[in-house]
C-alpha positions in Angstrom: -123.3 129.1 -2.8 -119.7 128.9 -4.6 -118.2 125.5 -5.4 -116.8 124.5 -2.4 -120.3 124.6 -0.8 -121.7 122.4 -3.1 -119.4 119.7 -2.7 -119.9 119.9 0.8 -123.4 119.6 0.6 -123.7 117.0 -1.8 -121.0 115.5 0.6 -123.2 115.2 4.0 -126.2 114.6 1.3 -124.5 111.4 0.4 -123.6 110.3 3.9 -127.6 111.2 5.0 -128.5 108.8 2.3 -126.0 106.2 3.0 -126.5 106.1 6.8 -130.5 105.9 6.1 -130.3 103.4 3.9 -127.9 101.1 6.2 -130.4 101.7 8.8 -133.1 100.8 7.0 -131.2 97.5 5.5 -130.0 97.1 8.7 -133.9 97.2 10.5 -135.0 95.3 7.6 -132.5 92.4 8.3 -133.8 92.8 11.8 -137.5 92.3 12.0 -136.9 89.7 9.5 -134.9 87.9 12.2 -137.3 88.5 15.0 -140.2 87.4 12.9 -138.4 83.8 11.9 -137.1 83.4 16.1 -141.0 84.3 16.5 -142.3 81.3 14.1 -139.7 78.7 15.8 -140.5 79.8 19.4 -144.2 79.3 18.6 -143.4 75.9 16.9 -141.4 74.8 19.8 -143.9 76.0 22.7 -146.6 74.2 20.8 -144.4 70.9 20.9 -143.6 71.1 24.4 -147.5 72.0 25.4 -148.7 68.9 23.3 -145.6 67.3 25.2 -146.2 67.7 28.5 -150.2 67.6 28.0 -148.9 63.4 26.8 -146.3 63.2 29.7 -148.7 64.5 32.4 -151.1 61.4 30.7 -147.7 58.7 31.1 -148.3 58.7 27.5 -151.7 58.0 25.3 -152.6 54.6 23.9 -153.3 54.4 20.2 -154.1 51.4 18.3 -151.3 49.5 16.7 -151.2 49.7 12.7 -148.0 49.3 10.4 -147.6 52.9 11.1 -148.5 52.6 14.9 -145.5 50.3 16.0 -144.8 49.9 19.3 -141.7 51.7 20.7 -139.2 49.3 20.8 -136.9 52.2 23.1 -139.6 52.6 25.8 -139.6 50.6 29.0 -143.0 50.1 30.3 -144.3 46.9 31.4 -147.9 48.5 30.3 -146.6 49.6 26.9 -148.5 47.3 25.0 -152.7 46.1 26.3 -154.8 44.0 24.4 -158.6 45.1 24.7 -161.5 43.0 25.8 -162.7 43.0 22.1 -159.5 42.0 21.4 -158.1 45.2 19.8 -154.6 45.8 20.4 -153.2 49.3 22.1 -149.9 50.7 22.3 -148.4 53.6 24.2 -147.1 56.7 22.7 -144.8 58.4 25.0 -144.0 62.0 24.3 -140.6 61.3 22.2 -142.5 59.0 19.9 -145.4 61.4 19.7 -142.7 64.7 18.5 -141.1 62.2 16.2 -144.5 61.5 14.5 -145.5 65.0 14.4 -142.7 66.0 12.9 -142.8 63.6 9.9 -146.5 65.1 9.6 -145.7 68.7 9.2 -142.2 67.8 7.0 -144.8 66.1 4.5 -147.6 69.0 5.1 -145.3 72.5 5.6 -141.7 71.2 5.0 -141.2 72.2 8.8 -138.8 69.3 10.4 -138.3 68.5 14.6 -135.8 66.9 15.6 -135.8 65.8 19.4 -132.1 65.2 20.4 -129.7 64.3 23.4 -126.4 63.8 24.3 -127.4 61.0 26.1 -129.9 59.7 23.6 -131.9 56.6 24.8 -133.1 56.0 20.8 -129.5 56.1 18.8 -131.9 57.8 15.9 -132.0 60.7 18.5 -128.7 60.9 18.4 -127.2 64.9 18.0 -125.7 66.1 14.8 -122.9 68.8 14.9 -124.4 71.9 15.0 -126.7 70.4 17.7 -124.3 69.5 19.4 -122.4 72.8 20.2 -126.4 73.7 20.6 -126.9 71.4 24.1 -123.4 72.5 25.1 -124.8 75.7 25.2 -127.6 75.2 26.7 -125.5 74.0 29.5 -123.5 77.3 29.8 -126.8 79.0 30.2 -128.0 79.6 26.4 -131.7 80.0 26.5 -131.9 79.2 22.7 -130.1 79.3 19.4 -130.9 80.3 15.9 -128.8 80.2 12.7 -129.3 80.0 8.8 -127.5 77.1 7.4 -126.3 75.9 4.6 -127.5 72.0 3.4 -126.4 70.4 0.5 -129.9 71.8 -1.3 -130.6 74.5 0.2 -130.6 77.3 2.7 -132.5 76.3 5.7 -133.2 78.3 9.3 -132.4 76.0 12.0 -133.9 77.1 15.8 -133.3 75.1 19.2 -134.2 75.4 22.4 -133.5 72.9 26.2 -135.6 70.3 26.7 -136.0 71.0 31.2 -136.5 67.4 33.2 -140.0 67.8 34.5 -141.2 65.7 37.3 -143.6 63.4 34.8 -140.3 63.1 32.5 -138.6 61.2 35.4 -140.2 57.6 34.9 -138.4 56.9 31.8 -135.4 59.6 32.0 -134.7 59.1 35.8 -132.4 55.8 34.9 -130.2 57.8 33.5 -129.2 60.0 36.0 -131.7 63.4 35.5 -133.1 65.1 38.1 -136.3 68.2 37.8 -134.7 71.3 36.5 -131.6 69.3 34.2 -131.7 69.7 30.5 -131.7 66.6 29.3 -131.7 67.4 25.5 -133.5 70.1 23.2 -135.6 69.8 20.5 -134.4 71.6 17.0 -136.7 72.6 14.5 -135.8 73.6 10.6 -137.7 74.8 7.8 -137.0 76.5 4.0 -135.4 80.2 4.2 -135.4 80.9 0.6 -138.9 82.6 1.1 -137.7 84.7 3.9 -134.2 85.4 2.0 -136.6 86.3 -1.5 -138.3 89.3 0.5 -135.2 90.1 2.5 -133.5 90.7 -1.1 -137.0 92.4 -2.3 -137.2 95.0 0.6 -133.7 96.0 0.1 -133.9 96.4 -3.1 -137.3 98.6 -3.1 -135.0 100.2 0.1 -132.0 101.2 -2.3 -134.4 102.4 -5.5 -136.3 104.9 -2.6 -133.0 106.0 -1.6 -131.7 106.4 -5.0 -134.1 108.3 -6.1 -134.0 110.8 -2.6 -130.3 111.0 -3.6 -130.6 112.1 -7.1 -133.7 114.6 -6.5 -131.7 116.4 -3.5 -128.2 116.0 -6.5 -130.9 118.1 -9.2 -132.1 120.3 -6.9 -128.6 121.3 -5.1 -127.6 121.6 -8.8 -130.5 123.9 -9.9 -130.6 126.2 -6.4 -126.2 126.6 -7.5 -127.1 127.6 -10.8 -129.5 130.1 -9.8 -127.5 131.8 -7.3 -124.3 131.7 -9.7 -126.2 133.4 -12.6 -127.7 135.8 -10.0 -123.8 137.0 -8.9 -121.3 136.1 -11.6 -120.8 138.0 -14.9 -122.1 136.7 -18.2 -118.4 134.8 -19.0 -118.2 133.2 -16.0 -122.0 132.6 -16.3 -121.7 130.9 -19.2 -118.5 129.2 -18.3 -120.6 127.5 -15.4 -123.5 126.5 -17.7 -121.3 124.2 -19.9 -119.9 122.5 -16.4 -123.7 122.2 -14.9 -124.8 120.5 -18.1 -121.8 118.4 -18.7 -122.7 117.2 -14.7 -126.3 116.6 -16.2 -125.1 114.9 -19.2 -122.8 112.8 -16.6 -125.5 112.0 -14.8 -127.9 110.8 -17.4 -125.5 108.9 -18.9 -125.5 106.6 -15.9 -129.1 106.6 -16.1 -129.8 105.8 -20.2 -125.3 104.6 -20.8 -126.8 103.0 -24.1 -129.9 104.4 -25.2 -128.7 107.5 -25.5 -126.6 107.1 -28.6 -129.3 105.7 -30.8 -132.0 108.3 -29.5 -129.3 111.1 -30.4 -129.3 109.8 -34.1 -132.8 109.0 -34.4 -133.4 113.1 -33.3 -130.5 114.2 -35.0 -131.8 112.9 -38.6 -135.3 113.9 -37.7 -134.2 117.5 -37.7 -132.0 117.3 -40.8 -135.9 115.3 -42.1 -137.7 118.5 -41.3 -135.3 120.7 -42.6 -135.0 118.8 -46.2 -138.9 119.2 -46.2 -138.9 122.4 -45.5 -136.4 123.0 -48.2 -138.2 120.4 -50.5 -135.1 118.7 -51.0 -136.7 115.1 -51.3 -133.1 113.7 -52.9 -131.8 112.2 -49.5 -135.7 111.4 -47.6 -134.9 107.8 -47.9 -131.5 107.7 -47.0 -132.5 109.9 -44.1 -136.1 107.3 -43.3 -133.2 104.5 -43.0 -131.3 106.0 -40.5 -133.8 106.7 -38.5 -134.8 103.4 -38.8 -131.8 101.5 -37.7 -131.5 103.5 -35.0 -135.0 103.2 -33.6 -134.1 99.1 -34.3 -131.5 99.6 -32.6 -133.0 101.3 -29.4 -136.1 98.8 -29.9 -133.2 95.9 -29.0 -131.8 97.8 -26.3 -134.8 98.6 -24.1 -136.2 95.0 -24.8 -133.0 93.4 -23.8 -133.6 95.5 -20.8 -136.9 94.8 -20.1 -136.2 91.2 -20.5 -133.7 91.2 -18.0 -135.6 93.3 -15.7 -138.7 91.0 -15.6 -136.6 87.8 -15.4 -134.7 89.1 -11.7 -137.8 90.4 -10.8 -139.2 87.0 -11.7 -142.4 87.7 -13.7 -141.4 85.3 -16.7 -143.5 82.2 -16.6 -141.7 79.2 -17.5 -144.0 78.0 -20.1 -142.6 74.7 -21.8 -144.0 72.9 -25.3 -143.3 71.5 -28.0 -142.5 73.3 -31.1 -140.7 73.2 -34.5 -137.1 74.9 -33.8 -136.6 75.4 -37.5 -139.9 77.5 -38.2 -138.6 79.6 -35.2 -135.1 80.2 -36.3 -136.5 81.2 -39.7 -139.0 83.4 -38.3 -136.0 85.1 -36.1 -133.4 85.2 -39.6 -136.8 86.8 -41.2 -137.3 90.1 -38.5 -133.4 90.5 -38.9 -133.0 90.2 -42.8 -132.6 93.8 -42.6 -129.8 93.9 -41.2 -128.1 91.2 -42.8 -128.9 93.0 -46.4 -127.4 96.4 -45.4 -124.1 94.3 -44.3 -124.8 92.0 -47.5 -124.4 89.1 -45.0 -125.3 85.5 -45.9 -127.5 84.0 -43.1 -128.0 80.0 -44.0 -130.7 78.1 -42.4 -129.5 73.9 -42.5 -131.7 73.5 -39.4 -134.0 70.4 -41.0 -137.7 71.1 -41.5 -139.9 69.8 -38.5 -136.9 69.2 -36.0 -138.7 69.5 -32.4 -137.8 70.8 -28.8 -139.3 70.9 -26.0 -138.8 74.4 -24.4 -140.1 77.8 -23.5 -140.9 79.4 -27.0 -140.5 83.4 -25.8 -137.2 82.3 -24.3 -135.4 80.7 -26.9 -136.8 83.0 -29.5 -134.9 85.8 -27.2 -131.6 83.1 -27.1 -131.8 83.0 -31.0 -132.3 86.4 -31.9 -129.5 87.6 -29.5 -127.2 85.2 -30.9 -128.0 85.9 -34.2 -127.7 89.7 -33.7 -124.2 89.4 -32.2 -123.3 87.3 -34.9 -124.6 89.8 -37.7 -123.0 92.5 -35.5 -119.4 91.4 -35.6 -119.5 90.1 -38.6 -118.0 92.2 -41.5 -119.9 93.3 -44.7 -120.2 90.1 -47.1 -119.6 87.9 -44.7 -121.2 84.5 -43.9 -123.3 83.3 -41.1 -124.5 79.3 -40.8 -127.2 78.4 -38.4 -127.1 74.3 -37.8 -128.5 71.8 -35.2 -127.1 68.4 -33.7 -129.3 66.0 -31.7 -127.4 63.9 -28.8 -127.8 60.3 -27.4 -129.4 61.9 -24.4 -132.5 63.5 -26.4 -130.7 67.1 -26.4 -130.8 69.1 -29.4 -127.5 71.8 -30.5 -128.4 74.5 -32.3 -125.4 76.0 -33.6 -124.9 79.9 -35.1 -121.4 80.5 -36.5 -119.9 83.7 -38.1 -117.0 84.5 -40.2 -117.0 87.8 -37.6 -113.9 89.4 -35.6 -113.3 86.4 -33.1 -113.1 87.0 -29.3 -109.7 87.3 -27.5 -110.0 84.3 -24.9 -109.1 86.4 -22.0 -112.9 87.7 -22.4 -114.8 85.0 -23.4 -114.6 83.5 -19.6 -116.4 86.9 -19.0 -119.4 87.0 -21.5 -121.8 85.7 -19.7 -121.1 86.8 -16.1 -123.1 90.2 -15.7 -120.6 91.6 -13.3 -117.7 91.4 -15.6 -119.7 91.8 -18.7 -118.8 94.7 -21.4 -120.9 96.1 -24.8 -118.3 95.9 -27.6 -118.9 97.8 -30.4 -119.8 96.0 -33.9 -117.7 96.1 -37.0 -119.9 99.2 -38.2 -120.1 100.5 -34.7 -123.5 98.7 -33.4 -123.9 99.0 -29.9 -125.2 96.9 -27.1 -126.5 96.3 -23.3 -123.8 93.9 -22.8 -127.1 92.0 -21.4 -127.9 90.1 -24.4 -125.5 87.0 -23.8 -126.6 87.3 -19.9 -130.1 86.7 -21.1 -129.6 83.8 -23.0 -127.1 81.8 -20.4 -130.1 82.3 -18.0 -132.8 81.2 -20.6 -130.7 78.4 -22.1 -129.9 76.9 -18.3 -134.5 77.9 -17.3 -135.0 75.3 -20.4 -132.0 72.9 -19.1 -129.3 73.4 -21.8 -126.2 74.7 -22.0 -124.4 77.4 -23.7 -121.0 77.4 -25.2 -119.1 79.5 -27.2 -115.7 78.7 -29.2 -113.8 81.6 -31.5 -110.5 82.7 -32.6 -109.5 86.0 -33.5 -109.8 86.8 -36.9 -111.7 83.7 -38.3 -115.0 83.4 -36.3 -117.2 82.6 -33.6 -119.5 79.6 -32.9 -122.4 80.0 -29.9 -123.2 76.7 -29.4 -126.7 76.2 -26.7 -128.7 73.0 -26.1 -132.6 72.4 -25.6 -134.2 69.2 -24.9 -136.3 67.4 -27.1 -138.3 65.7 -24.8 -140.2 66.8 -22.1 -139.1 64.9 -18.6 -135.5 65.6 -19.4 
């Protein structure tokens, strides 16, 4: 297999995985579909049955109560009896019976009916607009309709289907001008989608990770099976020649795999060598020097793959939101303790004016992740002997600003729109090279907003940067 070949296959690899994984998106999207026009057929056959079970009656009698009103919109001159022992009856014709039903199972399974006309006898009946273009339809033949749609909360599935004229219908429909077999209106039925939408997203995503992984084991193994029948055929030069282009592919590949944790796991095995090798030689002169570096890296690394995990569990949504009260200023000093480190290697200043005993009400683990992000960056762009000032502001409307400023690099405003969108988000290197995820600020705009703050940042090039978040300090904010 030269070159050439291997492109090709990797080529029609790629389109395998790509059509697979469309069709499996694709089939996904589709059952997912059938199963919700499954739910709102059953919901709407069980509607008509109990319907038509009242109609076939003319309607059941209840007893009147402030919820039990008699229908002011039906015309029956037996719509409201009085029994011998005096009790008083009223009759529930099918429309009145679908409208109380459906106020039962809003309250009970946020599932809402909606009976509806063009020619509605009760003006609450009375079509909206998408029902509308729903019974026009229905009059060209449509045997039902299904959509997701967008309301001012939420996304909602909305399913409707013809109300047919049957022949019990006609005593209080018949007036106005139906006959057996005319639809006379529909009935339209809605309910949450954001449970359906949350596994949609979930199977597609376990759908892509599968694929993924089918992608790069059949990218290894096309790579391995070229470089054995290379070194097989080709002289030792050209061998070789093909080894350094097959591992700069690997190192290309894991690169996309580990983009940050690669550099500080370098260092950390890089000094660990030149540790052995001083021992070895019982040169002891540079041990601690050495022990340092392999320190801040493996700090370093430590922040990485926490910020990642971090991020991972909060979209896969296994952080519990776990409000309480708790003492903001013990916290920050707890945070300014773990990171003193740092701040002594850059001979950086970190001051603490947050008063003793100042209280929020908040998720602990997430605004100890806020602060010690914040803080981080701030010790990370500032330069050596620098000064950092952590401070807090309480508002009128029981909201508490904690405020970290630096006397760092600044940030060009053409990129602070962009620091806490993960799309546009880059790492920037520190003033002594510190590296990043480029998560860290995504982490604590999401945290900050779980807890009902907001973030804010303000800099200038050159003099500093304040990141400004709030947290409320009481708890039915």
């Amino acid at each position: 297999m030269n070159k050439k070949n291997l492109i090709i296959f990797l080529s029609i690899w790629f389109l395998i995985i790509s059509f697979s994984l469309s069709w499996n998106i694709y089939f996904i999207k589709e059952n997912n579909q059938k199963l919700i026009l499954n739910k709102s057929e059953s919901f709407f056959k069980q509607i008509l049955t109990t319907r038509l079970w009242n109609s076939n009656h003319n309607g059941v009698y209840v007893l009147v109560t402030p919820e039990n009103q008699p229908n002011e919109y039906l015309i029956d001159s037996l719509r409201d009896i009085v029994a011998k022992d005096g009790m008083q009856l009223t009759k529930i014709n099918p429309a009145y019976m679908t409208r109380q039903i459906s106020e039962t199972n809003e309250k009970d399974c946020d599932v809402q009916f909606h009976i509806t006309s063009l020619n509605p006898i009760r003006p609450a009946n009375k079509a909206d607009e998408w029902e509308t273009q729903a019974l026009k339809s229905f009059k060209k033949g449509t045997k039902e309709t299904l959509e997701l749609a967008n309301n001012n909360i939420s996304q909602q599935y909305r399913y409707m289907a013809p109300l047919v004229t049957q022949q019990s219908c006609l005593k209080c429909h018949a007036v106005q001008g139906y006959k057996v077999g005319d639809i006379r209106g529909g009935i339209s039925i809605s309910f949450p989608a954001n449970l359906y939408l949350t596994l949609i997203k979930k199977s597609i995503a376990s759908m892509i990770l599968i694929h993924l992984i089918f992608f790069c084991i059949g990218v290894i193994g096309a790579i391995l099976f070229y470089k054995r029948l290379s070194s097989a055929y080709l002289k030792i030069e050209t061998k070789n020649s093909e080894l350094v282009e097959i591992n700069a592919t690997k190192d290309k590949f894991f690169s996309i795999i580990a983009h940050d944790l690669r550099s500080p796991f370098n260092t950390i095995v890089g000094f660990s060598l030149h540790l052995v090798e001083q021992i070895n030689e019982k040169n002891y002169t540079e041990l601690s020097n050495i022990a340092d570096y392999i320190l801040q890296s493996s700090d370093k690394a430590m922040a990485l793959l926490s910020n990642l995990m971090v991020w991972a569990q909060s979209q896969s949504g296994k952080i519990e939101f776990q409000p309480e009260y708790f003492d903001i200023a013990s916290l920050v000093k707890e945070t300014t303790q773990l990171l003193n480190g740092t701040a002594e290697q850059k001979s950086i200043v970190v001051e603490n004016l947050i008063a003793t005993n100042t209280k929020v009400y908040a998720d602990k683990e997430m605004t100890n992740t806020v602060i010690r992000n914040l803080l981080s960056n701030a010790l990370k762009f500032t330069e050596a002997k620098g000064k950092i000032t952590i401070s807090s502001d309480e508002s009128p409307t029981n909201m508490l600003t904690i405020k970290i400023s630096d006397e760092g690099v600044g940030i060009p405003q053409k990129r602070i729109n962009k620091l806490f969108n993960i799309s546009d988000n880059e790492s920037t290197l520190g003033t002594q090279n510190e590296s990043g995820t480029g998560l860290g600020l995504v982490l604590c705009k999401e945290f900050v907003e779980k807890n009902n703050g907001k973030i804010h940042v303000e800099s200038t090039v050159g003099v500093g940067s304040t990141f400004s978040f709030s947290l409320p300090t009481i708890s039915d904010i």
